[in-house]
N, C-alpha and C positions, 0 to 999 in steps of 0.2 A: 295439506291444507293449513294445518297448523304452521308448519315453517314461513309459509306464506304472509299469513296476517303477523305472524312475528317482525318478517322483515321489513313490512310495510308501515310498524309503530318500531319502530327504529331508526326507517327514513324520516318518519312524521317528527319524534323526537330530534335527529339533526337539524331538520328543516328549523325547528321552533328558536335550537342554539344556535343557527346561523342567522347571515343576514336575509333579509327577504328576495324572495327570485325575482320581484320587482323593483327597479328603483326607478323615485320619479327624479326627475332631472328639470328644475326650474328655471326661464330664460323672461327676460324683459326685453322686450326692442317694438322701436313704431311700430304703425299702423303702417300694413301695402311695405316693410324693410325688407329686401330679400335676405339678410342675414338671418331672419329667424324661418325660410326657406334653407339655408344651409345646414341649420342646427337643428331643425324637425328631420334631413335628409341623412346628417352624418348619422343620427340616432337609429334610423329605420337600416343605415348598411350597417351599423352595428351590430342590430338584432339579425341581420340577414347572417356575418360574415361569422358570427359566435355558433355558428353550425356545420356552418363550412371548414373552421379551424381553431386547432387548441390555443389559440394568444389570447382569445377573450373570456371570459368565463363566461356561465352559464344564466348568468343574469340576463334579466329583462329590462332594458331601460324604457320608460316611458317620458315624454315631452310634455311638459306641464306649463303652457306660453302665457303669460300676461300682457297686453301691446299697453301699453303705457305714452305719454309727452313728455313734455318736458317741467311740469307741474312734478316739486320734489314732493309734495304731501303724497299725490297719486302715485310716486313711484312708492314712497312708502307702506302703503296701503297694500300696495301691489309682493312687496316683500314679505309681508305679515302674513297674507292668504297665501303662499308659497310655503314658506316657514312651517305653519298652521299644517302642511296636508304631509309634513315629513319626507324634505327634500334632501340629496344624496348635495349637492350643490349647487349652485344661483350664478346663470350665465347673462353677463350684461350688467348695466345697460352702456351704450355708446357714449352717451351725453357724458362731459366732465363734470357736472356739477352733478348730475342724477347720481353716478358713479362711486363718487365721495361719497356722499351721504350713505349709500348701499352699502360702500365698502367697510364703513363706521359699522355699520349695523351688523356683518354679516362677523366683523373681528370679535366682536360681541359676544357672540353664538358661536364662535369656531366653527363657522362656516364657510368651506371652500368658494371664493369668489373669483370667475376668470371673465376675465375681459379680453377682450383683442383691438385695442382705440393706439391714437397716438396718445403719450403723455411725457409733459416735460417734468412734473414730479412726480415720478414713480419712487415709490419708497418701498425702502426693502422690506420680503415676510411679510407684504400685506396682499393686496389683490393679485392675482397670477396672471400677466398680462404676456399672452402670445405675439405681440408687436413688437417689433424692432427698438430695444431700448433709445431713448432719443440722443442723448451722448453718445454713442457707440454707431448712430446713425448717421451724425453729424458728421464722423471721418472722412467718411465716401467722397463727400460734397469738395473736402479740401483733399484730397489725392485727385478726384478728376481735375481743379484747376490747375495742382501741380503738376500733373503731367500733362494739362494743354500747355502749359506756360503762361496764363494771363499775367499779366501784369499789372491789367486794370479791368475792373469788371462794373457792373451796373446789377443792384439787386434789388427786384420788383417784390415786393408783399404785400398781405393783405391782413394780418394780425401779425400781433408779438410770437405766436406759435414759431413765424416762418424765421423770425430773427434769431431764435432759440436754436431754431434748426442749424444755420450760419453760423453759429457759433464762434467754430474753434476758424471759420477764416476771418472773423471779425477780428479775432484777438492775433491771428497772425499778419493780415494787411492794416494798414493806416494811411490817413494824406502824408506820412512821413517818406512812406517808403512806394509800395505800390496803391495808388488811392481806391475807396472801393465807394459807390456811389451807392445809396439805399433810399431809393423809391416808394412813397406809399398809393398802391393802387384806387384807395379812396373806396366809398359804398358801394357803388355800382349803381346801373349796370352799363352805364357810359364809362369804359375806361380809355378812349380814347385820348383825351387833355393828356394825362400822363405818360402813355404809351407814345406821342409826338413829342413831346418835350425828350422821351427819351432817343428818339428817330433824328432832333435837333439835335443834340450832343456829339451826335458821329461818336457812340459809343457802340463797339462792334460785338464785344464781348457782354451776355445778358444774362443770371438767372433767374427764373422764373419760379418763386416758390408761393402758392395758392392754392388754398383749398379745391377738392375736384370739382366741387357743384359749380364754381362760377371757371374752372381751366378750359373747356370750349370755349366759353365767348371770352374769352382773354386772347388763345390763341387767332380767332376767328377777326377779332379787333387789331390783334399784331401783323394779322396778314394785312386788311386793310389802310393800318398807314404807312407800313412798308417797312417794319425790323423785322420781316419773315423771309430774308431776301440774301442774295449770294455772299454777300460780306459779312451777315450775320452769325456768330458762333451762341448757340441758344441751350444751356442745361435748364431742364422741367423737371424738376423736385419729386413730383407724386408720384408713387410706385403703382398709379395705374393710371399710365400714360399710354399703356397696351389696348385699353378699353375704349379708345376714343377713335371716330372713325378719322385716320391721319390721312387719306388719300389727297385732302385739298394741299396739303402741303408739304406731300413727297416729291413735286416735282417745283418748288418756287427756288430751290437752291441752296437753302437755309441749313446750316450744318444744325441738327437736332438732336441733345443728345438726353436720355435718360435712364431711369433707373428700375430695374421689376424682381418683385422679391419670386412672384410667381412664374416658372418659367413654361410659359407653355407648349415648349419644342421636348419636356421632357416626359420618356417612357414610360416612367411608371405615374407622373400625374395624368398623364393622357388617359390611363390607362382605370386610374379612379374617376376622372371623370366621366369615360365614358360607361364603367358599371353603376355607378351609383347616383352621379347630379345631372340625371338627363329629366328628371321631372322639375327643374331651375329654368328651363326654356331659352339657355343659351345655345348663339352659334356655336361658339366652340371655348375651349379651356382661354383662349386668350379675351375673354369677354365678361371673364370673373374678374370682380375686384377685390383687393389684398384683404378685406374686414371680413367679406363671406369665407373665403379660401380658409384663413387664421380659426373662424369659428367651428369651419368643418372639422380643420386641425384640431381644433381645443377637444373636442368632442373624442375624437379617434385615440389622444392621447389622453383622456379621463379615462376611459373605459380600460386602460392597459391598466393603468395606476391602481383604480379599484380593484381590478383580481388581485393585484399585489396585496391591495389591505385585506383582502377577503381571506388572504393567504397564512396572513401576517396576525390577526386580533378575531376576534371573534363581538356579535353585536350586532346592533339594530340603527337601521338608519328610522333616527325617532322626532318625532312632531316637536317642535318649539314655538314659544308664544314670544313674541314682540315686549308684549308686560310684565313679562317673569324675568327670572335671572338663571334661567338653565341655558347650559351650552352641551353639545353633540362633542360626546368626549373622544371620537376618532376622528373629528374635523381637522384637526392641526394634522395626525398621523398621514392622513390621507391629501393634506398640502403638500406634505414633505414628500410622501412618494409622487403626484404630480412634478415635483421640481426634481425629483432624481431620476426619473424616466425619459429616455432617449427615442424617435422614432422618426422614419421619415415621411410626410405628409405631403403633401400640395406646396406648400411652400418650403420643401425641400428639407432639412435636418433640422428637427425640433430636439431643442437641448438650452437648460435650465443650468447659469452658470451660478457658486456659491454666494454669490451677492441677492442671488432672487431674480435677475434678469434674465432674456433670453441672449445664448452668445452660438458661436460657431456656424452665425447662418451665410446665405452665401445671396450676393445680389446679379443680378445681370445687369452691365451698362450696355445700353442699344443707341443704335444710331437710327435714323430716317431715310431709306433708303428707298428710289421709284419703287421698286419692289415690298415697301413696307418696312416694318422694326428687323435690325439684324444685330446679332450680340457681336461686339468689337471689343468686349474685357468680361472678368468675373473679377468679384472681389469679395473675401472673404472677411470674418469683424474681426480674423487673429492676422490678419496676413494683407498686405498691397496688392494694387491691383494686376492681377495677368493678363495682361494684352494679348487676344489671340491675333495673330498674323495675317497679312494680307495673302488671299491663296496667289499661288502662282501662278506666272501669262499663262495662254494656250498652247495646248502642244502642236508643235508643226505636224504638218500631216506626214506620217511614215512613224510616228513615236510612238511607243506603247505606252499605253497610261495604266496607272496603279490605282486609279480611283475605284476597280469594283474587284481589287485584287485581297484578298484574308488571307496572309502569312502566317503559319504554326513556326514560332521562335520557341525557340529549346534553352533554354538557361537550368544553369544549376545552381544551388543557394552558396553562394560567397562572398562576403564581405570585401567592399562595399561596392560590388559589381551587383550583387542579384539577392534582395534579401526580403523576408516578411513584414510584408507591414505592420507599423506600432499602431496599434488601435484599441480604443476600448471595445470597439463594435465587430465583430464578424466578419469580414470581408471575404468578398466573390468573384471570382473571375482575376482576369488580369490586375484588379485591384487590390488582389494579394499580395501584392509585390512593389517593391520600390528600390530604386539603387542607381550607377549610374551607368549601367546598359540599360535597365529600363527606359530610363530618360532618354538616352541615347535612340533606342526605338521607338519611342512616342517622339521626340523630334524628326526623324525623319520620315513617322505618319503622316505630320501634319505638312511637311515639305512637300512627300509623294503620293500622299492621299490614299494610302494605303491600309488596310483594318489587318488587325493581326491577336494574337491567340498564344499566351505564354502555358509550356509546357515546361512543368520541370523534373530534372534528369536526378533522380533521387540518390541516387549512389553519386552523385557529382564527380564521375570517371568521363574527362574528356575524349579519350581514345585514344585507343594501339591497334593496331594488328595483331592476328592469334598468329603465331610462329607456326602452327598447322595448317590451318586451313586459309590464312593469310585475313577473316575476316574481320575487320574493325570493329572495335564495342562504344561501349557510348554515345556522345554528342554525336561525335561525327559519323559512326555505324547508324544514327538517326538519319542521319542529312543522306550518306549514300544509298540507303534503305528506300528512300522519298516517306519516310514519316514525319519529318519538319522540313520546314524551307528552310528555315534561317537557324543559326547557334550564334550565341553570345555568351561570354564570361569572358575570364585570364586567359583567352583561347592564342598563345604565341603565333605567329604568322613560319612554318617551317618548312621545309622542302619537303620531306616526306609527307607530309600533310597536303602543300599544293600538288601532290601527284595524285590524289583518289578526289578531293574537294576543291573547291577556289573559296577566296577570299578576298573582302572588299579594300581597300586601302587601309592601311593604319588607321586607327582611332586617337590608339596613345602609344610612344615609343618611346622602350623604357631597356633596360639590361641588369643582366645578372650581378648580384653585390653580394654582399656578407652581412647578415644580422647578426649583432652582438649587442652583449653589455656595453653602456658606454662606461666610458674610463673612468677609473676610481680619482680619488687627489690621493699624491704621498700623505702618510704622517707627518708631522709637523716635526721640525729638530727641535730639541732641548734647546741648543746652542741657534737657534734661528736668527738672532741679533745680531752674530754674526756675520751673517752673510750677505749685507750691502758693501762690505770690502772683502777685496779674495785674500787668500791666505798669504800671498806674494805681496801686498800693501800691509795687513796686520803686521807683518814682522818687519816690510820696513818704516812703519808707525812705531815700533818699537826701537826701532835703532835710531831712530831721528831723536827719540825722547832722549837715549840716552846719550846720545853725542852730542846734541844741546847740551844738556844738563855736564858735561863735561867740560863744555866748549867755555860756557858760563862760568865754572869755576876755576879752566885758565885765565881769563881775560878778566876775569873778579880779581885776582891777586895780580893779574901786570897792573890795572888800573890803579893809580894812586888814590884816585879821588875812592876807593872801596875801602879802602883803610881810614876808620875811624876812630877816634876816640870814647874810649868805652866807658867813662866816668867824666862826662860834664862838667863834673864841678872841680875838678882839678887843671889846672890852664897849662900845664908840662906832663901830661902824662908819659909815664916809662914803657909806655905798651901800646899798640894800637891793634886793633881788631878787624876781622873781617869777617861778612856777614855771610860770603859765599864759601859756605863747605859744601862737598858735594850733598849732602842730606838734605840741605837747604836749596840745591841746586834743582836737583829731582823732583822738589816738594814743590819749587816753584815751576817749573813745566809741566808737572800732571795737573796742578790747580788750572793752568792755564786752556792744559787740553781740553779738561773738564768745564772752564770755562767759571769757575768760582773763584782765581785767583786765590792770591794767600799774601801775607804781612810782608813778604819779601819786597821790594821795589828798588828796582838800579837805580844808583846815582851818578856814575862815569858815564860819556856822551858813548862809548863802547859797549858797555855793557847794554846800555838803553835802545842803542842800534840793534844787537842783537834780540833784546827782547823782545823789539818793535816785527822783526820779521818772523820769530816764531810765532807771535801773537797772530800775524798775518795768517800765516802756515795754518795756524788752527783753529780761525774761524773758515777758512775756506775747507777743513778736514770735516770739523764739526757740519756745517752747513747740507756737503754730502753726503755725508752719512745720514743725520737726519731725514731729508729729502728721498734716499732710497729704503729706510727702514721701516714706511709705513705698508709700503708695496710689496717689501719682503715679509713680513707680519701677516698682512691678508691675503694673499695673493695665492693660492694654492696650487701648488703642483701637480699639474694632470700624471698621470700612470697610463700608459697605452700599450696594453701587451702583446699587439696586434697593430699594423696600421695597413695591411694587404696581407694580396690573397698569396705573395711570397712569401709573408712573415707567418703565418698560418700555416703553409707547406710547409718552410722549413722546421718547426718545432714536431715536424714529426710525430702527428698525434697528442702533443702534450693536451693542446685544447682540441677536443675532438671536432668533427664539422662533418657536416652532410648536406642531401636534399632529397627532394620528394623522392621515393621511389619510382622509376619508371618516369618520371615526368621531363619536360622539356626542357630543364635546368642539371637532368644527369645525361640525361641525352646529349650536350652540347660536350660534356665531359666526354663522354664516350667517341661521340665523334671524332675528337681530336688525335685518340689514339689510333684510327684507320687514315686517318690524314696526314698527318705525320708521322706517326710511328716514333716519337722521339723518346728517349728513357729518360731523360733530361729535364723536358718542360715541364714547367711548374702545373701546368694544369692537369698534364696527364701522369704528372705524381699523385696531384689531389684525386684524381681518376679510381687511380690504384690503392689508393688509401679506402677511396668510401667501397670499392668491389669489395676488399678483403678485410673489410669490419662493417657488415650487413647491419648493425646495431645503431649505427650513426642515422640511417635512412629513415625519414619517417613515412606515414600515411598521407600526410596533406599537409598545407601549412600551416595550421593550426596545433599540431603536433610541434612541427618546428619553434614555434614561437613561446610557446609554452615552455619548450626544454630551453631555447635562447634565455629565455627569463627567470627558472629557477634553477641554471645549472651552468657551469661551466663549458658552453658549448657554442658555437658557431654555428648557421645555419646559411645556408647557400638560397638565396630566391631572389624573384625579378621587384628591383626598384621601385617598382611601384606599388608593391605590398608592401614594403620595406618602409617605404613614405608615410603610408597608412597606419603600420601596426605603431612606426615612432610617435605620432601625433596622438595618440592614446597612450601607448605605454613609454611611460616617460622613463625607465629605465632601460629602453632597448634604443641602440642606433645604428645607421650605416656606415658599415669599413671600408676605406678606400673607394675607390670610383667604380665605375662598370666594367665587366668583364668579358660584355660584347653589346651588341645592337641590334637589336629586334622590334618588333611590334606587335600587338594585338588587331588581329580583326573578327571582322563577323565571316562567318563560314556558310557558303551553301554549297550547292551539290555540282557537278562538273556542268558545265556551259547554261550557266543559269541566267536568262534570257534580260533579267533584270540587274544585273550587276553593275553594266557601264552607268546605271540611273543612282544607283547606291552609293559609287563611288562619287559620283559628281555629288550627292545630296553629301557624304561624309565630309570630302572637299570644302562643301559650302560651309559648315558647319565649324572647320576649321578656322574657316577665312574670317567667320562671321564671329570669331571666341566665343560661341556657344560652346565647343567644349572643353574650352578651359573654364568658362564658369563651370560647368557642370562638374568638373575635376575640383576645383575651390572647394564647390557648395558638397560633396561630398568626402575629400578626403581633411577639409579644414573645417567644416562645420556640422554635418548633422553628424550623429550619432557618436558625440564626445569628442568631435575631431577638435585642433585649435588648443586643446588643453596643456600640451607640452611646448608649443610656438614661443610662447612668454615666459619661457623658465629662462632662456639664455638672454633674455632681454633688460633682466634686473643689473642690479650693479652687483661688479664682480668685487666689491671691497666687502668684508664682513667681519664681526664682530671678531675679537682675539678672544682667542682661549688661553686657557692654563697651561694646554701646549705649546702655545706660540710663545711664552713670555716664559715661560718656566726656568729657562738658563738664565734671567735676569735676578727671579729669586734667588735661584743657585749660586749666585755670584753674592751676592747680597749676605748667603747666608753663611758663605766662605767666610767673606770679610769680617762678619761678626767673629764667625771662632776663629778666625785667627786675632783678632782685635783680644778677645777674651785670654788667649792663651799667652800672648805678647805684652798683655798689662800683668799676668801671673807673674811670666817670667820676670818682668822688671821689677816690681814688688819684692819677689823673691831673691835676685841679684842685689839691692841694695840692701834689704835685711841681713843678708850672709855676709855684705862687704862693711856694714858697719861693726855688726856679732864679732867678725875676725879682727880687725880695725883695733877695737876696742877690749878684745877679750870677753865678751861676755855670751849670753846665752843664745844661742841664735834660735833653739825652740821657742823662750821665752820671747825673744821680741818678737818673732812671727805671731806669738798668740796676740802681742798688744796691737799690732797693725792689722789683725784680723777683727779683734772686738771691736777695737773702732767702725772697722768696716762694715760690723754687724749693725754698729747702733744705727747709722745711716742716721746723722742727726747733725747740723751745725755742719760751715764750713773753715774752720778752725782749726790746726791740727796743732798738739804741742811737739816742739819741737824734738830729738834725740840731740842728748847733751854726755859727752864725756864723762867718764869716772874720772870726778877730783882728788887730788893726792893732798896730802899734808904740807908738803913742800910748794904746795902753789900757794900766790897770793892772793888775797881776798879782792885787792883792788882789781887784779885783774879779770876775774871773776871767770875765770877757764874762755876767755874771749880774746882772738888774735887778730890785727888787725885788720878791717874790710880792705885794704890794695895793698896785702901782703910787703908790708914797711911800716916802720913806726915814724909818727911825723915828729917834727921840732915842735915843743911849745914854749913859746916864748910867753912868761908873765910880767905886765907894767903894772905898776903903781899908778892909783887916780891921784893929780898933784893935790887936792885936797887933802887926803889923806892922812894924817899926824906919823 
């Protein structure tokens, strides 16, 4: 007894720290709205379904309605006494100006505000608006004209709302280019004047964007003066164009085309509607309009949100006054979890993208069909539109049709044939999966109208035969078993395979290559500047130089005109000179190579001749070399130590190689050794190599790729993985070509009655490059493909390194020391030849030609002067003639003179 009452003021105490098991839930909408019929309903399957299952908690929502006009005081009013009774959040109102004003009030108070209206400024983090943000709505309108192709269109409206809508085709058509013509439909409810003026235009193409109260009698008036008629191409803007009875004009011929958030052909909305909104007194789910549908939503996904916060803080959903300045301090918490909350409703995937809008939902484009609305695309707010297909003609009588046929397909998870889908959310069923057999079987559903059921083969073992008992495991021990109809993956097309199974035609035809490293680049030479001339031009550049520079210094001394006089100022000189010694010879054709010239300059028309065509000689040396030196600089040398599957064999294990164990890529090895029997052939060396080093072999190819990438290894697999793993991993690529010819198909079980229908639908599919996009859209774009495509597309010139140039310093830093060692030695040679000369000290003068050199100061030097003797004369002051002769001086008398 006692433990009793104990636990009973235990719950009482939680209850008190928790929030209340009631909350009220406040909504404003007219008098006679059925949206506040949706919102009293979504509320009551709430309280029903929180019993039924754990996603809701255990609260009690209660509907707390106010019917309000459009008088902003009385909505006001209407917020206050809500407020006032301690509301969880404030649904409404529809009106845009009621709404604003609400929405002020409710930011105020950190009170959760949802609405479900259009609105063209929705601002972010303020009111939680379950509608179709109107930017993001606006796309739709210009992918359907871009895929009708108008070129020119007519656009009827009835407020700036519907221009707002138009938007993004206003700013892309103009009278420049395609003109677009924009109608104002006027007050009403005579819209006839405008709708004839538009019937006069012989304008064929029409959108119609108008509020719903007045879209009957718009359409009703269009039939009337006749734009509802076989030439007409007509888009109707409102997304509850489902709700109008269309019968009068399924049959006038008018292409009809529009747009519905809510789909009423779907499962699980059918399926709420029929549990829950049968007290709404609709025929059917297609007779709800998008405002109700959104507010049932809004409702389904508060209630998730809240057990969240309930989960998350602890607190009381508490009374606030209009006149005070308290605000509900989990009101923001509990916006934020409504905006991070995912769920799917009536109007299909409700999700709140980080801007505050709603994104990722999905539309139906429908056409007007005698039969009524029929979906002819979806379009999603991240993605263009998908056209679904026209089904195909009748089948002639004698054909079997797949229309009430469910295939079980057996797939095993491999990239990027069969793999799990990327999703934040949970996925079920076939929907767990995506790749390009998938798609591949969802294309030829909708070809052969066939329902199908993916199984997958967990151990992803395509199948063998047991050496014992002969029985196949795997995929294919499924198909011969009759546990699946159908197998897809990397399935090779093989002989031994069409002996127990068949197979449809090729998919993709691909053969056996070598994954590897691709090739390194050499290191760069020292001497790289080198090598725009071969070693056979270097040297004879070098003997050119010096036969010139020989050549020059015979023909400098035959030439008279080279011999000149070496003192100017004497008009007989005893000597004449000449300018070309070899030193000078040399000095003047390396300047020339080099292209700096030097002080030297012929004067004989021989010598000048001569110069004239070396000079030739070396600007046409100079010019190519330059030309080829940049190429040789950046241009790097690939390394291939591998280029086939001979180069590979022959190295004799050096770089090891393998492939799958057991798989259809060692198997083709094998073969060849019962077919040939050759000791010889390169493949059935490579045969003998992987038999008798079991270590090579891997598990799968993922295995292989792996060691391909961190090791020095080869791996043996079919092309079309080879394809895939390069486009991601940008250091692995294919060796040499293919090493034979095969294909993939789908596998079913022996005489399967539907095959001839598979091949022709594969066939089609060919024809039609469905599935080459399908090979693009998966081996070049989803899931990182395309990323290595543009590496070889950049420019192959790049930047020089310290490698590339480094023989240039080298050379550079020769020249100095030997420049340095060659000015010593000269130094040193004239000090010792003067020291001996003279007899004097030769340490000593070296110290004075050193101090000098220390001071580094002045360019001055005094000159070294002989030891005078006694016996010399002062006049002549140890000084011998400058042109080794003493002159005549003759001295006159000035006749003045005395």
């Amino acid at each position: 007894m006692y433990k009793t009452v104990l636990i009973c003021f235990a719950i009482m105490v939680s209850s008190i720290s928790a929030f209340s098991k009631v909350i009220i839930l406040g909504g404003l909408f007219p008098e006679n709205d059925l949206t506040q019929k949706a919102f009293i309903e979504s509320i009551n399957a709430i309280n029903q379904m929180r019993i039924e299952t754990e996603e809701f908690s255990d609260t009690f929502f209660k509907p707390e309605v106010i019917t309000i006009t459009d008088d902003v005081f009385e909505v006001s009013e209407g917020v206050c006494t809500l407020v006032g009774q301690g509301i969880a959040a404030l649904f409404g109102p529809h009106d845009k100006v009621s709404s604003t004003h609400v929405q002020s009030m409710c930011d105020t108070m950190d009170l959760p505000n949802i609405v479900a209206r259009w609105d063209s400024d929705l601002v972010r983090m303020k009111a939680i608006n379950f509608y179709p943000h109107s930017e993001t709505l606006s796309l739709i309108y210009l992918y359907m004209v871009t895929e009708f192709k108008w070129e020119k269109f007519t656009i009827l409206y009835d407020s700036t709302e519907g221009l707002i809508r138009m938007s993004n085709l206003l700013q892309r058509w103009d009278t420049k280019g395609f003109p677009v013509t924009l109608r104002y439909l006027g007050e009403g409810p005579n819209y006839r004047p405008i709708l004839k003026r538009v019937k006069n235009s012989y304008e064929e193409n029409i959108i119609i964007d108008c509020s719903y109260d007045i879209l009957e009698e718009v359409l009703q008036q269009s039939q009337q003066v006749g734009i509802l008629s076989d030439r007409h191409k007509i888009i109707i803007t409102s997304l509850d164009l489902q709700t109008l009875d269309l019968d009068p004009y399924s049959h006038s011929g008018a292409n009809i085309t529009g747009i519905r958030l809510l789909d009423p052909e779907d499962p699980d909305s059918l399926s709420i509607f029929n549990d829950y909104l049968g007290k709404m007194e609709l025929e059917d789910l297609s007779k709800m309009r998008t405002d109700w549908a959104l507010m049932f939503d809004a409702i389904q996904l508060f209630s998730r949100a809240f057990k969240q916060l309930e989960e998350a803080v602890e607190g009381d959903v508490k009374a606030l006054a209009c006149d005070a300045i308290d605000n509900w301090e989990h009101g923001a918490s509990l916006s934020n979890f409504i905006r991070s909350t995912e769920m799917k409703g009536l109007t299909g995937l409700i999700k709140f993208h980080t801007n505050g809008f709603r994104s990722d939902f999905k539309l139906n484009i429908v056409r007007l069909t005698p039969d009524g609305l029929k979906t002819i695309g979806n379009w999603n707010s991240t993605n263009s539109v998908e056209w679904i297909s026209e089904p195909p003609p009748v089948l002639a009588e004698g054909e079997l049709d797949l229309a009430n046929q469910t295939f079980t397909v057996v797939i095993s998870l491999l990239a990027p044939f069969n793999m799990l889908t990327e999703s934040t959310t949970t996925k079920t069923g076939n929907d767990r999966y995506e790749g390009f057999a998938i798609d591949i079987i969802h294309e030829l559903s909708k070809i052969l109208h066939f329902n199908y059921t993916f199984v997958e083969q967990v151990d992803k073992v395509t199948g063998s035969p047991n050496p014992k008992t002969g029985k196949w495991s795997g995929m294919l021990g499924k198909i011969i078993d009759g546990e699946a109809d159908l197998a897809i993956t990397d399935l090779t097309i093989t002989s031994d395979r069409e002996k127990v199974v068949d197979f449809t035609m090729p998919f993709m035809h691909l053969g056996i290559s070598i994954l590897y490293k691709k090739p390194g680049t050499a290191a760069p030479s020292l001497f790289s500047f080198l090598s725009p001339l071969s070693g056979a031009v270097w040297l004879c550049l070098l003997g050119a130089l010096f036969v010139t520079s020989l050549l020059l210094l015979i023909i400098g001394r035959i030439s008279p005109a080279e011999w000149n006089n070496p003192y100017p100022c004497i008009e007989n000189p005893v000597e004449l000179s000449n300018q070309f010694t070899f030193s000078n010879c040399l000095w003047f054709t390396i300047g020339s190579i080099m292209q700096q010239g030097s002080e030297i300059a012929p004067i004989g028309v021989s010598t000048r001749i001569l110069a004239t065509a070396w000079w030739f000689f070396c600007m046409l040396m100079t010019t190519s070399y330059t030309a080829n030196l940049a190429a040789f600089l950046t241009i790097e040398t690939i390394v291939r130590p591998i280029k086939s599957a001979e180069d590979l064999a022959n190295l004799n294990g050096k770089i090891p190689y393998g492939a799958k164990r057991d798989g259809a890529t060692f198997k083709f090895f094998q073969n060849l050794v019962h077919l040939k029997g050759s000791n010889y052939s390169t493949y059935v060396k490579m045969y003998q190599y992987m038999k008798d080093h079991p270590e090579v072999m891997t598990v799968d190819n993922d295995e292989g790729r792996i060691r391909a990438s961190n090791e020095d290894y080869a791996f043996l697999m079919e092309s079309s993985m080879i394809d895939y793993v390069a486009q991601r991993d940008c250091n692995l690529t294919q060796i040499g070509g293919q090493l034979d010819n095969k294909g993939y198909g789908i596998a079913m079980r022996k005489n399967f009655p539907y095959r001839n229908k598979l091949n022709t639908a594969v066939l089609q599919m060919q024809e039609s490059g469905i599935l080459s996009e399908l090979k693009k859209k998966w081996w070049n774009e989803k899931r990182g493909g395309g990323s290595c495509s543009s590496e070889s597309a950049g420019s192959a010139v790049k930047e020089l390194t310290l490698d590339n140039v480094g023989g240039v310093f080298l050379v550079l830093v020769v020249g100095v020391s030997l420049t340095l060692v060659m000015s010593a030695l000269e130094m040193i040679t004239d000090v010792f030849s003067f020291s001996r000369k003279q007899k004097v000290s030769f340490r000593q003068e070296l110290k004075k030609e050193l101090k000098f050199l220390i001071k580094c100061r002045g360019n001055v030097k005094p000159a070294r002067h002989a030891r005078r003797t006694s016996s010399q004369s002062d006049s002549t002051r140890d000084t011998s003639p400058p042109y080794g002769f003493v002159p005549t001086v003759i001295t006159t008398t000035h006749p003045e003179e005395p």
